[in-house]
PDB file of N, CA, C and O in Angstrom, chain B, residues numbered from 101:
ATOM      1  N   UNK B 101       0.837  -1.173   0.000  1.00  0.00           N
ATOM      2  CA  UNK B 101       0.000   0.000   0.000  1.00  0.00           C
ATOM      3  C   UNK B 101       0.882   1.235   0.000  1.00  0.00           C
ATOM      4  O   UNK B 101       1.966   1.204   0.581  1.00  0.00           O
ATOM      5  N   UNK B 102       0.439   2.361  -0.654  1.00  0.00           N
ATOM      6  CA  UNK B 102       0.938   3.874  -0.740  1.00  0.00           C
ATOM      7  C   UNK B 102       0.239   4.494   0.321  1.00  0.00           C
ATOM      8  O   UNK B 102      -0.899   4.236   0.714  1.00  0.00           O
ATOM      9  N   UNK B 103       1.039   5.342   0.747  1.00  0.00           N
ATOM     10  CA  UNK B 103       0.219   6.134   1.762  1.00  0.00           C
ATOM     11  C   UNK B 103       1.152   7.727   2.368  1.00  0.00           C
ATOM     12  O   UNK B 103       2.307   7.877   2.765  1.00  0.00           O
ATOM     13  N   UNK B 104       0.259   8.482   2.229  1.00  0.00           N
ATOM     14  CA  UNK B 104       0.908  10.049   2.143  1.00  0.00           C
ATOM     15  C   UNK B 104       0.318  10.387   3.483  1.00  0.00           C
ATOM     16  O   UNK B 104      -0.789  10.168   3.976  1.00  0.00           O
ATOM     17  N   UNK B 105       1.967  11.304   4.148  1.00  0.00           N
ATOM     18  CA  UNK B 105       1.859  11.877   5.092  1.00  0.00           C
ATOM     19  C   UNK B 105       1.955  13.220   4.956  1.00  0.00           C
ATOM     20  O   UNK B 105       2.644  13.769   4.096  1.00  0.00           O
ATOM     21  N   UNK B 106       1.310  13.761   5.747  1.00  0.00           N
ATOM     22  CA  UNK B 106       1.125  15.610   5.790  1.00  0.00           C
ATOM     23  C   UNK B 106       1.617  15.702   7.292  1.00  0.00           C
ATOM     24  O   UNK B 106       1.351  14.878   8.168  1.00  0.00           O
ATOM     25  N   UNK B 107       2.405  16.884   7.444  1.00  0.00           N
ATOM     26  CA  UNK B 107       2.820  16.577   8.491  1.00  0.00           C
ATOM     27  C   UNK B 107       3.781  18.266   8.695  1.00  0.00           C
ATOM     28  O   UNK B 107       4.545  18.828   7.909  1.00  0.00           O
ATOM     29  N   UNK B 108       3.208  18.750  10.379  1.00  0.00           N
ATOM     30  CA  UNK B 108       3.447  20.101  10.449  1.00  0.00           C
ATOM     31  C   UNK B 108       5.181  19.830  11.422  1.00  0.00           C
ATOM     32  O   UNK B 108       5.196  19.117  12.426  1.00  0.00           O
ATOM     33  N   UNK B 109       6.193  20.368  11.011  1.00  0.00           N
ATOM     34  CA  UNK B 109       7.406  20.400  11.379  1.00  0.00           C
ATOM     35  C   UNK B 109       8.392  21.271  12.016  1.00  0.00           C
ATOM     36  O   UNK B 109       8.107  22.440  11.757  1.00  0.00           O
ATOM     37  N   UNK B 110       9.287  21.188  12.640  1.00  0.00           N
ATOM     38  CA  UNK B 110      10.059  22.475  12.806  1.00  0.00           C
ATOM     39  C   UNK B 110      11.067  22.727  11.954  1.00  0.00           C
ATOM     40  O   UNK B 110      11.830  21.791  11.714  1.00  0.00           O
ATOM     41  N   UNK B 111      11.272  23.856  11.393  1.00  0.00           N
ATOM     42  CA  UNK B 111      11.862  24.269  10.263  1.00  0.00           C
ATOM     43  C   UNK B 111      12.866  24.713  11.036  1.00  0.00           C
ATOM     44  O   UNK B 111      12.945  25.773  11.658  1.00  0.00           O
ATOM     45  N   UNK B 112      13.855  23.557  10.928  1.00  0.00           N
ATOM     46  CA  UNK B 112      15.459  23.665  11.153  1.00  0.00           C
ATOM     47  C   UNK B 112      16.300  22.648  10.531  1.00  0.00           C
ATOM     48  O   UNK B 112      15.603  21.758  10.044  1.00  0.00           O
ATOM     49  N   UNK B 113      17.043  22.540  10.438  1.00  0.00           N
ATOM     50  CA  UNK B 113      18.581  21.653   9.412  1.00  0.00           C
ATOM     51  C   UNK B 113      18.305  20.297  10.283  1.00  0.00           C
ATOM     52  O   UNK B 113      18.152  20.130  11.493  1.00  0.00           O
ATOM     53  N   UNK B 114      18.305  19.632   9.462  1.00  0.00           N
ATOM     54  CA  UNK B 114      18.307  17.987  10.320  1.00  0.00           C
ATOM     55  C   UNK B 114      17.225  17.506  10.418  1.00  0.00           C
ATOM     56  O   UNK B 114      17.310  16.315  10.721  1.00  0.00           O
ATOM     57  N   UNK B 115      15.933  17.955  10.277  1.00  0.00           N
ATOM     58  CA  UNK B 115      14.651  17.322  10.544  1.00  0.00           C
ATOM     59  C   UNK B 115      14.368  16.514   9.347  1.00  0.00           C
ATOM     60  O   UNK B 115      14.206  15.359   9.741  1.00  0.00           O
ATOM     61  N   UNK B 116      14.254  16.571   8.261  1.00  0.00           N
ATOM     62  CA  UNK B 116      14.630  16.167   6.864  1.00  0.00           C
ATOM     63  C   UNK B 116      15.295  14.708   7.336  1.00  0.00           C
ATOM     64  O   UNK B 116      14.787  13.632   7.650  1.00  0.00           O
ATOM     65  N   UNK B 117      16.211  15.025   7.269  1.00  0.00           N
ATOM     66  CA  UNK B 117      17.324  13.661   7.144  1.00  0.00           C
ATOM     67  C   UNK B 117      16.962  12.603   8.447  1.00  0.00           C
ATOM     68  O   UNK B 117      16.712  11.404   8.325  1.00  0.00           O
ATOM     69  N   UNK B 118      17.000  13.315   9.619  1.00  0.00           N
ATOM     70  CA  UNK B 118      16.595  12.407  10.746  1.00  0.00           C
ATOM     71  C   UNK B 118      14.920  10.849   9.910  1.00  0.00           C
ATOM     72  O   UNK B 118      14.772   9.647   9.688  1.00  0.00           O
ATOM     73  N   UNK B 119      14.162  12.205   9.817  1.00  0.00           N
ATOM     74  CA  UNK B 119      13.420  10.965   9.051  1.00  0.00           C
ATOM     75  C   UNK B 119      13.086  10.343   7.870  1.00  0.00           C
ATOM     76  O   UNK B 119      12.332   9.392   7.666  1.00  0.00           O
ATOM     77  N   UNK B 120      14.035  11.298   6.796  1.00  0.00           N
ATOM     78  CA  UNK B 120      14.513   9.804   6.248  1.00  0.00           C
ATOM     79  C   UNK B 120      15.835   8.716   6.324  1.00  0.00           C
ATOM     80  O   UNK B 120      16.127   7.850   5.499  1.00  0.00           O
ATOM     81  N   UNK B 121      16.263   8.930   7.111  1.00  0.00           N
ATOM     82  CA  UNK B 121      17.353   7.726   7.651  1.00  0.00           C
ATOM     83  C   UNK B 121      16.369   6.898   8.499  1.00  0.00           C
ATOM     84  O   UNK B 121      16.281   5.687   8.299  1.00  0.00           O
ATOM     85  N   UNK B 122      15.666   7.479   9.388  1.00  0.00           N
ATOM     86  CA  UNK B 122      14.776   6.457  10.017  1.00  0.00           C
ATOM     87  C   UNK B 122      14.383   5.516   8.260  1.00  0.00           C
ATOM     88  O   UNK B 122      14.826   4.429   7.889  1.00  0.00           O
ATOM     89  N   UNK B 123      13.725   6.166   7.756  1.00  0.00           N
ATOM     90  CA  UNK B 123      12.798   5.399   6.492  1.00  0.00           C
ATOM     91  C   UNK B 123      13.945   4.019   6.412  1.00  0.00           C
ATOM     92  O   UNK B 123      13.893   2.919   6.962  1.00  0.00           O
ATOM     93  N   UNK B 124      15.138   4.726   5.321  1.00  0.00           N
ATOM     94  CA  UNK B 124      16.431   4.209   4.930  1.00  0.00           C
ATOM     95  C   UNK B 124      16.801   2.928   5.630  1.00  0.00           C
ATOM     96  O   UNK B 124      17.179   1.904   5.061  1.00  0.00           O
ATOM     97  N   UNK B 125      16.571   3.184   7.611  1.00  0.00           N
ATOM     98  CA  UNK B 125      17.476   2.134   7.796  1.00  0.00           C
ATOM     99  C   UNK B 125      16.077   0.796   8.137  1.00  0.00           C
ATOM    100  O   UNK B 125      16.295  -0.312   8.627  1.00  0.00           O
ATOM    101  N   UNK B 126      15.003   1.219   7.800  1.00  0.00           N
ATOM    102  CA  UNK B 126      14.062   0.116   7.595  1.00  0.00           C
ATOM    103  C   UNK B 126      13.670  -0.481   5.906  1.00  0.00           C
ATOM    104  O   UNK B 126      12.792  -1.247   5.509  1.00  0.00           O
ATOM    105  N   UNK B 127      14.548   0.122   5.329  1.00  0.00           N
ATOM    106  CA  UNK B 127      14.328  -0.205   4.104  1.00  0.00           C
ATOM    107  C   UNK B 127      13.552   0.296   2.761  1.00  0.00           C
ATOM    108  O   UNK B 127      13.582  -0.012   1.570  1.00  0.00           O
ATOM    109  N   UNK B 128      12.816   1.258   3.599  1.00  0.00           N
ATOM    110  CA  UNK B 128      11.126   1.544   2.987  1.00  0.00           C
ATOM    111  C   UNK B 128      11.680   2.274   2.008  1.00  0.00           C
ATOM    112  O   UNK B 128      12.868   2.473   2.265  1.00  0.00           O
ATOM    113  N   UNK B 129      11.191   2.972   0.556  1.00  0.00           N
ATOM    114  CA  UNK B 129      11.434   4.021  -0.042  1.00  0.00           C
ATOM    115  C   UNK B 129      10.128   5.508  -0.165  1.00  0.00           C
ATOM    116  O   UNK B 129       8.903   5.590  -0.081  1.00  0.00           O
ATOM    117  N   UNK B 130      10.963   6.214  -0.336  1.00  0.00           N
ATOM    118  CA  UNK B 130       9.892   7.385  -0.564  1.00  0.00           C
ATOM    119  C   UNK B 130       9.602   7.714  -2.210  1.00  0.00           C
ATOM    120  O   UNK B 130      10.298   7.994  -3.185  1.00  0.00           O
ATOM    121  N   UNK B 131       8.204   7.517  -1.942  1.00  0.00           N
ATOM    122  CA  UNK B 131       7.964   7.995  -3.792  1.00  0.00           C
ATOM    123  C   UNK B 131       8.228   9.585  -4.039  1.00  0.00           C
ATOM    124  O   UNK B 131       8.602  10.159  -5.062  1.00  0.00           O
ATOM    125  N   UNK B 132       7.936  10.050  -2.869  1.00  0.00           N
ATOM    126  CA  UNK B 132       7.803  11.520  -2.993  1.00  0.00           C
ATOM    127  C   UNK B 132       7.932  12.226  -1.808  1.00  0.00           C
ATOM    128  O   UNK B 132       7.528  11.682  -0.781  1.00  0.00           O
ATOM    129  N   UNK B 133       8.466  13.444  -1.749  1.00  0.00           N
ATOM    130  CA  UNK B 133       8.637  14.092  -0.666  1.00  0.00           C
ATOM    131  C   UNK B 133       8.563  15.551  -1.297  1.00  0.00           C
ATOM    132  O   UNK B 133       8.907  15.867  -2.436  1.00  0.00           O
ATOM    133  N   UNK B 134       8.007  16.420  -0.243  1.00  0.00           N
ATOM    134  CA  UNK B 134       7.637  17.813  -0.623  1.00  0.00           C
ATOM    135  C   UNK B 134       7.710  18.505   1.075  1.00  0.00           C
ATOM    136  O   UNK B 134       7.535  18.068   2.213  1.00  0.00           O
ATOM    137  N   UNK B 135       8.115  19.971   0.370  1.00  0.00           N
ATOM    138  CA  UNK B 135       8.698  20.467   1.930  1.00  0.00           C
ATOM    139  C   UNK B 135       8.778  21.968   1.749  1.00  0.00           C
ATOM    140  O   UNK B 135       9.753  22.521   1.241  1.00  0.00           O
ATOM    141  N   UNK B 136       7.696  22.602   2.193  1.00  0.00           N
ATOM    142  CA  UNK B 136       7.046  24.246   2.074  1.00  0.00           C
ATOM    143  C   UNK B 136       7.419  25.099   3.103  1.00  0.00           C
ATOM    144  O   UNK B 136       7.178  24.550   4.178  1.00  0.00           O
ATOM    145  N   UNK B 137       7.963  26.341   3.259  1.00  0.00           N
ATOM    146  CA  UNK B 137       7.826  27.190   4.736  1.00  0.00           C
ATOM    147  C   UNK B 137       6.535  27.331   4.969  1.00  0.00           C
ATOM    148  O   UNK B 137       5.625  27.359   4.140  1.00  0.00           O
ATOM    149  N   UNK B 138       6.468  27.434   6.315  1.00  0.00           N
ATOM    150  CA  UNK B 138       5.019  28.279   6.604  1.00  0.00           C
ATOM    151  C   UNK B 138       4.673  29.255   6.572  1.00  0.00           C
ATOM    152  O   UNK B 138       3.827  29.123   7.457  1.00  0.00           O
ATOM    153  N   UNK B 139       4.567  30.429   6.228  1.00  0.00           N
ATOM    154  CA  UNK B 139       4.962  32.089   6.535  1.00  0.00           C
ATOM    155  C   UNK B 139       4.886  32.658   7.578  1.00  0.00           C
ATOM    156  O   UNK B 139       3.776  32.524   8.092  1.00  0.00           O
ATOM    157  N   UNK B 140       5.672  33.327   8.215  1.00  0.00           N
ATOM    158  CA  UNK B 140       5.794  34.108   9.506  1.00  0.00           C
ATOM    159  C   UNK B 140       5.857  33.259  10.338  1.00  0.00           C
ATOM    160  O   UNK B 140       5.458  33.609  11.449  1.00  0.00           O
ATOM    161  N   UNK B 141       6.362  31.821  10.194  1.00  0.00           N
ATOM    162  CA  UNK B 141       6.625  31.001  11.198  1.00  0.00           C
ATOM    163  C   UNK B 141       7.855  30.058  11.213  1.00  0.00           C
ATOM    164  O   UNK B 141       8.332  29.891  10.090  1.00  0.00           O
ATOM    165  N   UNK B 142       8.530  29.354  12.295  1.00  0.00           N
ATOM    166  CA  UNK B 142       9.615  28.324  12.540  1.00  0.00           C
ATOM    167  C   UNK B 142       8.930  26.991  12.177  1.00  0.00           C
ATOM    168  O   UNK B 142       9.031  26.055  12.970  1.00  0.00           O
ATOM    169  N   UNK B 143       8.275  26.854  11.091  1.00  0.00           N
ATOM    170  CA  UNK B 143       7.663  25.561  10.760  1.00  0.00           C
ATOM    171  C   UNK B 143       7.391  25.543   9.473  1.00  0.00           C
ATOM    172  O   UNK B 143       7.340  26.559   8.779  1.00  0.00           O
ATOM    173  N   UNK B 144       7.160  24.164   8.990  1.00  0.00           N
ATOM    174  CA  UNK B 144       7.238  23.307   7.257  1.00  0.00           C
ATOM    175  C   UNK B 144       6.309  22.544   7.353  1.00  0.00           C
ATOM    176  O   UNK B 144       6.055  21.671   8.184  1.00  0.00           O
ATOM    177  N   UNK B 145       5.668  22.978   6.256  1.00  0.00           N
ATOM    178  CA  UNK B 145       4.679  21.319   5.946  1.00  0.00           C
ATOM    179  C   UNK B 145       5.509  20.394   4.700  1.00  0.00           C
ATOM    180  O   UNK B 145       5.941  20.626   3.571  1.00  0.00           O
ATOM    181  N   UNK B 146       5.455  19.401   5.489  1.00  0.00           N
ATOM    182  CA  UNK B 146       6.291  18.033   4.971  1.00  0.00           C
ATOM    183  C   UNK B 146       5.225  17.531   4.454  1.00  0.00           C
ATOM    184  O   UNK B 146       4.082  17.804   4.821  1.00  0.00           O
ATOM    185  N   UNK B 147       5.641  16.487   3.245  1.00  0.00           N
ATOM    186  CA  UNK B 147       4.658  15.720   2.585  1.00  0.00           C
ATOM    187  C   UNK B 147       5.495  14.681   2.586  1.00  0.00           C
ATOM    188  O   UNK B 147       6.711  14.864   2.544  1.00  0.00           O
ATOM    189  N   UNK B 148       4.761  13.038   2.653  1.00  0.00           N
ATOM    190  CA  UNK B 148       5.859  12.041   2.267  1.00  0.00           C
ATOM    191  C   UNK B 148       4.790  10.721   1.448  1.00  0.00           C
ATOM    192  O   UNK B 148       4.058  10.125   2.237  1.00  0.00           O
ATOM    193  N   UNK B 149       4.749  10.521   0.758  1.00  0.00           N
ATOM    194  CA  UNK B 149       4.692   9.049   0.073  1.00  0.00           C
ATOM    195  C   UNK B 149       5.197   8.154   0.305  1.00  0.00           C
ATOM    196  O   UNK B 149       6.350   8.349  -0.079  1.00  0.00           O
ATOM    197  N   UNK B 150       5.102   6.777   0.892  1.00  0.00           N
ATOM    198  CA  UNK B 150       5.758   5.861   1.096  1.00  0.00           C
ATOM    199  C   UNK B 150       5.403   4.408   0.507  1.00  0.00           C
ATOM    200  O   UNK B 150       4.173   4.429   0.558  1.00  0.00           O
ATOM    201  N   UNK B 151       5.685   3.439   0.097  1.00  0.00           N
ATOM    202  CA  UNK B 151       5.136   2.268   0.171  1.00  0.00           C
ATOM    203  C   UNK B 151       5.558   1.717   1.052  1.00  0.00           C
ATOM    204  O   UNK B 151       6.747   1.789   1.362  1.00  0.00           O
ATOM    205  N   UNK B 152       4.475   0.856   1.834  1.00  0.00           N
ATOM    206  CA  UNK B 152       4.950  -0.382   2.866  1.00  0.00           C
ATOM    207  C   UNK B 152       3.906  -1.054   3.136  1.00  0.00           C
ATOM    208  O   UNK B 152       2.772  -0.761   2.757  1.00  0.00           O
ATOM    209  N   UNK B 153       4.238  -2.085   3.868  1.00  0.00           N
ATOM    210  CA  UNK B 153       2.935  -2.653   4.619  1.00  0.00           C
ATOM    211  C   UNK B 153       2.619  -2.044   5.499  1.00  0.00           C
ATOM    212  O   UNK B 153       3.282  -1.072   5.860  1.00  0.00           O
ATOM    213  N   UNK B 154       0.740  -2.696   6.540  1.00  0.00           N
ATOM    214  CA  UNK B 154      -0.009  -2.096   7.252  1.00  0.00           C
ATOM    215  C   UNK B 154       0.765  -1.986   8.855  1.00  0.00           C
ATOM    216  O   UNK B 154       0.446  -1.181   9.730  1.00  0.00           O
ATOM    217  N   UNK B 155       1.878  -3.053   8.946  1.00  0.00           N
ATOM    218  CA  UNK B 155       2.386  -2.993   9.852  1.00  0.00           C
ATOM    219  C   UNK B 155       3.414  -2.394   9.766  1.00  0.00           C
ATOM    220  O   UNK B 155       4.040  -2.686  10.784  1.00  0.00           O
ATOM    221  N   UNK B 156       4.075  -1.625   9.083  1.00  0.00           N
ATOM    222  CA  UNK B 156       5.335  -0.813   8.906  1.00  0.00           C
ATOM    223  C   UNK B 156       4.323   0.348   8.776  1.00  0.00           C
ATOM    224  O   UNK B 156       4.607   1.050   9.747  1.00  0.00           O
ATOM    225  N   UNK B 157       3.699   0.715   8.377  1.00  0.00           N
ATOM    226  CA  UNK B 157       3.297   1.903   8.553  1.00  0.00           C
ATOM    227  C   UNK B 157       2.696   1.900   9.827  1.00  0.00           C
ATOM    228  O   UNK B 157       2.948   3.041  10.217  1.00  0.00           O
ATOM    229  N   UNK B 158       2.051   1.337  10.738  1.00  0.00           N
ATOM    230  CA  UNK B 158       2.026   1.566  11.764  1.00  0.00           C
ATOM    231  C   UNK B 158       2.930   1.669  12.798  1.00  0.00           C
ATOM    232  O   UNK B 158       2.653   2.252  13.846  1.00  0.00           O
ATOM    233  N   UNK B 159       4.189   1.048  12.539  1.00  0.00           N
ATOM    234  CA  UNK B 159       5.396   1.612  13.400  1.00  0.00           C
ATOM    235  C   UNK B 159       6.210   2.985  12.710  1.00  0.00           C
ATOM    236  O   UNK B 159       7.131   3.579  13.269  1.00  0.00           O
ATOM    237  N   UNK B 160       5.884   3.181  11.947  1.00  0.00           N
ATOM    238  CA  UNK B 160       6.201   4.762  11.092  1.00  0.00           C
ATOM    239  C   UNK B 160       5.444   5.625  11.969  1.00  0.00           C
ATOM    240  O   UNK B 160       5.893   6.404  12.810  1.00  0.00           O
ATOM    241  N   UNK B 161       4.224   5.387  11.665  1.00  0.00           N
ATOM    242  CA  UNK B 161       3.440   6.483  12.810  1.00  0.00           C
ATOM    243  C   UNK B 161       3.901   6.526  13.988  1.00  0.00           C
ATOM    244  O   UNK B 161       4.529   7.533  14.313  1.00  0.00           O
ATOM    245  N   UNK B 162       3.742   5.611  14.796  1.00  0.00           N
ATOM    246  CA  UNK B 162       4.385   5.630  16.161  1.00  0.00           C
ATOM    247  C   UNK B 162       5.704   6.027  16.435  1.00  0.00           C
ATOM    248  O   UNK B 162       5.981   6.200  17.622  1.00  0.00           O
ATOM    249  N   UNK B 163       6.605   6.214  15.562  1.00  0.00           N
ATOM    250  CA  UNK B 163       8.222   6.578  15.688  1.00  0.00           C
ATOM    251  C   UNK B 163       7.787   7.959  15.469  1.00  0.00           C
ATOM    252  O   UNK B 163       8.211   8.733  16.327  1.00  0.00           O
ATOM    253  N   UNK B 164       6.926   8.576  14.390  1.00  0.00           N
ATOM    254  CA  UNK B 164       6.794  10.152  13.938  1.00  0.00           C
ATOM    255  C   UNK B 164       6.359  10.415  15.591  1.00  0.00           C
ATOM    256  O   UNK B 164       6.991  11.284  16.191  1.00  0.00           O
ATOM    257  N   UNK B 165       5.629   9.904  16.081  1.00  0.00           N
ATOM    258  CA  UNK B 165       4.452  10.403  16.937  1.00  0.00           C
ATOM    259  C   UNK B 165       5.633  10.990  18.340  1.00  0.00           C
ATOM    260  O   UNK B 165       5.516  12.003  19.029  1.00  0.00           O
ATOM    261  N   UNK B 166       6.680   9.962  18.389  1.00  0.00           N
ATOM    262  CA  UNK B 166       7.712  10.311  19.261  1.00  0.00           C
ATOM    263  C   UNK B 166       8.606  11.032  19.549  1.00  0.00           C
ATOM    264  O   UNK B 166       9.081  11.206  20.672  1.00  0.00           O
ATOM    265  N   UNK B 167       9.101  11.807  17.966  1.00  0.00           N
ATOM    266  CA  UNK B 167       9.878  12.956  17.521  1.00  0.00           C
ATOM    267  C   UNK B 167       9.073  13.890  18.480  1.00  0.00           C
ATOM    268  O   UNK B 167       7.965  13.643  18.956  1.00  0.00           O
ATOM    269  N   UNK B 168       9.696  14.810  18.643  1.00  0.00           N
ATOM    270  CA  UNK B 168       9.332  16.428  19.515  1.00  0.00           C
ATOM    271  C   UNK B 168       9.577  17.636  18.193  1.00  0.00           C
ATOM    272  O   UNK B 168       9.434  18.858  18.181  1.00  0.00           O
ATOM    273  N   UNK B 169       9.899  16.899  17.405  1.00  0.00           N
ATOM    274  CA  UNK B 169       9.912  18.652  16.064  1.00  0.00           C
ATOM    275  C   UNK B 169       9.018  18.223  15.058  1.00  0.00           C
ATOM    276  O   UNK B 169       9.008  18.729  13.936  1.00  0.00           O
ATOM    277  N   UNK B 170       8.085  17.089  15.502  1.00  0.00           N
ATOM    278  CA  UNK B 170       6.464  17.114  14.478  1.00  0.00           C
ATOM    279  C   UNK B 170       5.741  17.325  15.418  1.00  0.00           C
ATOM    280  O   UNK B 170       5.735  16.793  16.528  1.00  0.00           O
ATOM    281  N   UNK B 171       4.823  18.468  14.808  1.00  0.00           N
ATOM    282  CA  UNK B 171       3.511  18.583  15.987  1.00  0.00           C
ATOM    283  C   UNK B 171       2.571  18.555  15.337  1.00  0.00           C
ATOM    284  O   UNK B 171       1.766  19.407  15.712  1.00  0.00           O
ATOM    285  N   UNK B 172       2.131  17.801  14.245  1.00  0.00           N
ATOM    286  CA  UNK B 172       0.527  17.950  13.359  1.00  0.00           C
ATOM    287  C   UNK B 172       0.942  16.242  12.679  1.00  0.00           C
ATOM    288  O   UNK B 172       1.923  16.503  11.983  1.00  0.00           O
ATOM    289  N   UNK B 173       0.758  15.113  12.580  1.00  0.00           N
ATOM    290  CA  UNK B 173       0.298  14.239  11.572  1.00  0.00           C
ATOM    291  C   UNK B 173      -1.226  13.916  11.209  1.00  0.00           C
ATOM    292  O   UNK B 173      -2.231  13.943  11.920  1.00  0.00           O
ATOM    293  N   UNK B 174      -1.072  13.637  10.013  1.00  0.00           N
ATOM    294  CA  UNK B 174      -2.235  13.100   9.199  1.00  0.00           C
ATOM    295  C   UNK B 174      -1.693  12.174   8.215  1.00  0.00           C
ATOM    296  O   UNK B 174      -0.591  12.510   7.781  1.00  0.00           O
ATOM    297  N   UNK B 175      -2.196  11.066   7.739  1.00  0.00           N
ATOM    298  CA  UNK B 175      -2.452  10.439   6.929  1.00  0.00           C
ATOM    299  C   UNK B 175      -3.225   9.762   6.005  1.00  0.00           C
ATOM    300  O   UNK B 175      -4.194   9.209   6.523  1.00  0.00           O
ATOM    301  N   UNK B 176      -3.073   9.554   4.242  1.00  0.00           N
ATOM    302  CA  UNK B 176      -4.011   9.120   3.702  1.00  0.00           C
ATOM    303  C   UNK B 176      -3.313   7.893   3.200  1.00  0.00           C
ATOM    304  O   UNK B 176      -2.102   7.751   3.030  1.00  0.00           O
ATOM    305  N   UNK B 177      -4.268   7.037   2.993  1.00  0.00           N
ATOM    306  CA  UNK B 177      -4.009   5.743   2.032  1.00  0.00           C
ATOM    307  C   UNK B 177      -4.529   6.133   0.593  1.00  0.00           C
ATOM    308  O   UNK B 177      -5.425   6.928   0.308  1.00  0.00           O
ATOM    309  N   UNK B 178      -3.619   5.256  -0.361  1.00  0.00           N
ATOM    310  CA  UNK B 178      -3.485   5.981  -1.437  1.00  0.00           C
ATOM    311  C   UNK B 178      -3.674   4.120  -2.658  1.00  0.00           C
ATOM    312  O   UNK B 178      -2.860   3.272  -3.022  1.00  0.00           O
ATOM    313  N   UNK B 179      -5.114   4.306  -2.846  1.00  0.00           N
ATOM    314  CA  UNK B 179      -5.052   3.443  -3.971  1.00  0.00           C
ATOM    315  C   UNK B 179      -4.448   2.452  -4.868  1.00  0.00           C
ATOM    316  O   UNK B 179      -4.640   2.817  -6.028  1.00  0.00           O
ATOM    317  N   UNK B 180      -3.666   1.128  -4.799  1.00  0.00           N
ATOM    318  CA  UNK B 180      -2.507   1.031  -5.909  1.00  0.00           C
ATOM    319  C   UNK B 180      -2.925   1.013  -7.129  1.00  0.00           C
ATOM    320  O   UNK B 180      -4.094   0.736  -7.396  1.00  0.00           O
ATOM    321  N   UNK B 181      -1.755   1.396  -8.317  1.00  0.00           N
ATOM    322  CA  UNK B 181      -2.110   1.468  -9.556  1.00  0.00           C
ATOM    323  C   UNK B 181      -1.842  -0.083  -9.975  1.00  0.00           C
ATOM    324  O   UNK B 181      -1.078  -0.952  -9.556  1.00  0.00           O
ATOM    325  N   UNK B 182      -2.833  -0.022 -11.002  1.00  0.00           N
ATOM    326  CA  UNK B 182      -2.745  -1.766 -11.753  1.00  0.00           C
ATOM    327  C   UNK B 182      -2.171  -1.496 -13.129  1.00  0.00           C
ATOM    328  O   UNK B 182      -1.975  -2.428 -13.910  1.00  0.00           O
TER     329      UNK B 182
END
């Protein structure tokens, strides 16, 4: 399954990489990643695409949920193409 995260961040050097090395050292890949300022603020909205299973994405969530420089997740599941 595909499944896109939206996700409100702190806009500083390292937040980026921290999670995707998390991704990296589980193997997973990102189809896509997107990464906006907020205006007049110390924060980014992150976007991420991932494929994995229902149980890797549920320990994805729970690792995001533990970080202290995400303070907004959401997620959608995303259709596969045939």
């Amino acid at each position: 399954m595909k499944k896109t995260y939206t996700m409100v961040v702190k806009d500083r050097a390292g937040v980026l990489s921290r999670i995707t090395a998390y991704i990296r050292r589980n193997g997973w890949n990102v189809e896509q990643v997107h990464v906006t300022p907020i205006a007049a603020s110390e924060q980014s909205s992150m976007s991420l695409t991932i494929a994995f299973t229902k149980s890797e994405a549920q320990r994805f969530e729970q690792r995001l949920r533990e970080w202290n420089f995400i303070f907004e997740i959401s997620g959608a599941e995303q259709e596969d193409e045939q």
